[in-house]
N, C-alpha and C positions, 0 to 999 in steps of 0.2 A: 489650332483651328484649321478645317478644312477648306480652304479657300477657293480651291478648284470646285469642289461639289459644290459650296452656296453661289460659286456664280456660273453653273451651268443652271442648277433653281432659276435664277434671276433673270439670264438670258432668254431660258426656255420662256418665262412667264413673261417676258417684254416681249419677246416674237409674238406671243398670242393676239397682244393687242395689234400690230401691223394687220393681221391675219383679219381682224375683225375690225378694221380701223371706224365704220360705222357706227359699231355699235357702242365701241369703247371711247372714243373721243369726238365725232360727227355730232352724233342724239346726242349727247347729253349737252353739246352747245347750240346747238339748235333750239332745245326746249329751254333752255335759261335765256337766249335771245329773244325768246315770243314773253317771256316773263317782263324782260327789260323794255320791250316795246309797250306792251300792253299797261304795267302797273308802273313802269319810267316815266314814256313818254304820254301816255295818252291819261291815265288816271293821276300821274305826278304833279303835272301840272296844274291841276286842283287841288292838288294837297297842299298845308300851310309846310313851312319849315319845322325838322321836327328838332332841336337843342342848337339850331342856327346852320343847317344840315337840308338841301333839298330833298324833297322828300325820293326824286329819283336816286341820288348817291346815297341818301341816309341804307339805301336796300339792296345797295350792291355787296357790303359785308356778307347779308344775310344770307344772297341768292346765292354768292359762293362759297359758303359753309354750307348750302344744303345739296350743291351740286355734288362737294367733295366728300360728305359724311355717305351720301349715298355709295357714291363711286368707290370709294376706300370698303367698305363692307361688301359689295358687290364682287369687287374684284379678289379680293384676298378670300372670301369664301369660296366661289366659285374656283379658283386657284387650287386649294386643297382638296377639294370636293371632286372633281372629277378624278383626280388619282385613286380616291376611291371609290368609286362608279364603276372605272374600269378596270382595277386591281392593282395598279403597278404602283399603288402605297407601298405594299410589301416589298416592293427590290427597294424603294426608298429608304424603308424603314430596318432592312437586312443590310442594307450598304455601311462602309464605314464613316458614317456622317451621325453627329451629336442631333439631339431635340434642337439645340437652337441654335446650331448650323442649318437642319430643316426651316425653322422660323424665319430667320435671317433671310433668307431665301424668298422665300416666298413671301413675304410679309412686307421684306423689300422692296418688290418690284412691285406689287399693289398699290405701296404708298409712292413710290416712282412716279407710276401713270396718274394715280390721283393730286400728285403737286401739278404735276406736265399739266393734267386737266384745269386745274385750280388757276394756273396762269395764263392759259387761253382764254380760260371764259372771263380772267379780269382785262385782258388785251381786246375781247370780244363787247365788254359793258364798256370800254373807254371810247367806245366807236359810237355808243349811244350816249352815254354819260357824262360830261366832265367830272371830275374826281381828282382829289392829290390822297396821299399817303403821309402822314404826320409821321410815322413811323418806321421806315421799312424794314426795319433789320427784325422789330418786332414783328412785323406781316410776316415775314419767311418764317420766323420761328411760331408762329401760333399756325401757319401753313403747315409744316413739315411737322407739328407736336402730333393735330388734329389728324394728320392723315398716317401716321404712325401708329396714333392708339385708333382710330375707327381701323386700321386694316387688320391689326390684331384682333379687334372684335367682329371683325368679317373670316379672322381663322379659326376665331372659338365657334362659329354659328356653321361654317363649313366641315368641322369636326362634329358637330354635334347633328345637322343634320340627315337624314337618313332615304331624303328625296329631295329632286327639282326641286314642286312645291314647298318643301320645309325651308328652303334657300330664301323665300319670296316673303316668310311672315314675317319674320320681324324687322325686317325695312321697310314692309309696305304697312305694318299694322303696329307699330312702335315709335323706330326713329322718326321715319316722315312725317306722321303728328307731331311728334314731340320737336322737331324742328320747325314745322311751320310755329306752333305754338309756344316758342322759344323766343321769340323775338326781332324772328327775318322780315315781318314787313311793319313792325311796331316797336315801341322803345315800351318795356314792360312801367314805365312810369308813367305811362296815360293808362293803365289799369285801375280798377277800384281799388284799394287797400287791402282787402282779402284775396281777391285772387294778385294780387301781386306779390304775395304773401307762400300762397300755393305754386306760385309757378317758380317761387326760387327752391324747389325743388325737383324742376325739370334741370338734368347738367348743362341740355343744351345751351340752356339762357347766357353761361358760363362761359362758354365755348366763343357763341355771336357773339356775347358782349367783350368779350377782349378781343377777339379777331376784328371791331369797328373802333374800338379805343386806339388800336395801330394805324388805322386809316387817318380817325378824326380826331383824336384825344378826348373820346367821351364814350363814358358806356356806363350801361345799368346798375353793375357791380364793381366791385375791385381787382384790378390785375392780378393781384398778388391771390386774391383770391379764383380768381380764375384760370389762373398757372396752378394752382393748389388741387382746384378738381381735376384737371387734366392730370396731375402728378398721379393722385388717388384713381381713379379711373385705368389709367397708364398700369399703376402695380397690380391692381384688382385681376386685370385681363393677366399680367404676367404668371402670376400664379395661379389662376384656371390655367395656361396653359400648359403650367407645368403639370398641375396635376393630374392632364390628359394623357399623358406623353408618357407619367409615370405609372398609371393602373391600364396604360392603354383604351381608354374611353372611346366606344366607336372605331379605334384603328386599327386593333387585332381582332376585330371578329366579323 
C-alpha cells in the first residue's frame, strides 16, 4: 500500500478545511447552536419528557447526526469533485496509487473533519444542555461508522456529479428530509401505526436511533439492527465505488 500518496490525499484535503475554517467548522456550529437555543431551551421547556429524557437532550443525538450526515457528504464530495473541475483527476489517477489508496484518502479526511465537527457541536449542546452518555465507546463507534459510510456517499455523488449544482441535490433534496424526518426532534413511537410503519424505511431512523441508544440506552429500533443498516449501506457504497473506478464512470472522460 502506498502510504505516502494516501497521506499526501489526506493532508492536502485537512489543509482545505483550515483554508475555509468558516465555512467548514464555524457555520455548521453556529446553525446547530440557534437549533439548540431555539428548540432546547426556548420550545424544550414546554415539552413533556419524551421515554424519561428532556425533551432538550432527548435532540442533541438528532441534531448531531444531522450536522455530521450533511458534513460528511459535503466534504468528501466536494473533495473529489474539484479535481475534476480542474483536471488534475488525471495525474491522480495516472500516478502509481490504487482506487483505494485514492479512496482512502480522501474519504479519510472527510470523515476526519466530520468526527472533529461531530465533537464540537456535542462540547457546543453541553454548554446548552445537560446530557450524560450511557455509552461511550458505542458514541465513537456509531460517530466514526456514520461519518465513514456518509463520506463515502459524498465520493459516490462527487463522482457522479457533473456540476456545482448537481453537488447540492441530493443533500438538500434527499438526505436533509429524510433526516429531519428520521427521528431528530421525535421518537418515531409517537407516530400513528402507519406511518411508523413507513418511516422504518427511512435508514436514517437507524442511524439516530442507535447514535441516542449510546447516549441514553433507548431507541426506536434495535442496535443490532441498526449496526446491520449501517453494515449494508457501508458495502452498498463499497461496491458502487468500485464499480466507478473500474469502467471509469465520469473520471475518464
Amino acid at each position: 500500500m502506498n502510504l505516502h500518496a494516501i497521506r499526501a490525499i489526506y493532508v492536502f484535503e485537512l489543509a482545505r478545511t483550515w483554508r475555509t475554517l468558516m465555512q467548514s467548522i464555524l457555520s455548521p456550529v453556529l446553525s446547530t447552536s440557534l437549533y439548540f437555543v431555539v428548540f432546547g431551551s426556548a420550545i424544550g421547556s414546554r415539552m413533556t419528557a419524551i421515554d424519561g429524557i428532556t425533551y432538550a437532550a432527548f435532540i442533541v443525538p438528532g441534531m448531531t447526526m444531522l450536522a455530521l450526515l450533511t458534513e460528511s457528504i459535503s466534504n468528501a464530495s466536494f473533495g473529489i469533485y474539484f479535481p475534476k473541475f480542474v483536471g488534475t483527476i488525471y495525474e491522480i489517477l495516472s500516478a502509481p496509487i490504487s482506487a483505494m489508496e485514492i479512496v482512502i484518502g480522501y474519504v479519510g479526511a472527510a470523515a476526519t473533519k466530520s468526527i472533529i465537527l461531530g465533537i464540537i457541536i456535542l462540547i457546543t449542546a453541553r454548554l446548552f444542555v445537560p446530557f450524560h452518555i450511557v455509552h461511550p465507546v458505542w458514541m465513537a463507534a456509531f460517530l466514526v461508522l456514520t461519518a465513514v459510510t456518509f463520506s463515502l456517499f459524498g465520493f459516490v455523488i462527487g463522482i457522479w456529479a457533473d456540476s456545482f449544482q448537481k453537488l447540492q441535490v441530493i443533500p438538500l433534496m434527499i438526505v436533509t428530509p429524510l433526516t429531519f424526518l428520521g427521528g431528530s426532534f421525535y421518537s418515531i413511537k409517537m407516530l400513528p401505526p402507519v406511518w411508523r410503519e413507513i418511516t422504518l424505511f427511512n435508514p436514517v431512523v437507524y442511524l439516530i436511533s442507535g447514535f441516542r441508544w449510546a447516549f441514553y440506552g433507548t431507541s426506536d429500533v434495535g442496535v443490532g439492527v441498526s449496526l446491520g443498516m449501517i453494515g449494508v449501506f457501508l458495502a452498498l457504497l463499497l461496491t458502487v465505488i468500485w464499480w466507478m473506478f473500474k469502467t471509469g464512470y465520469r473520471l475518464k472522460t
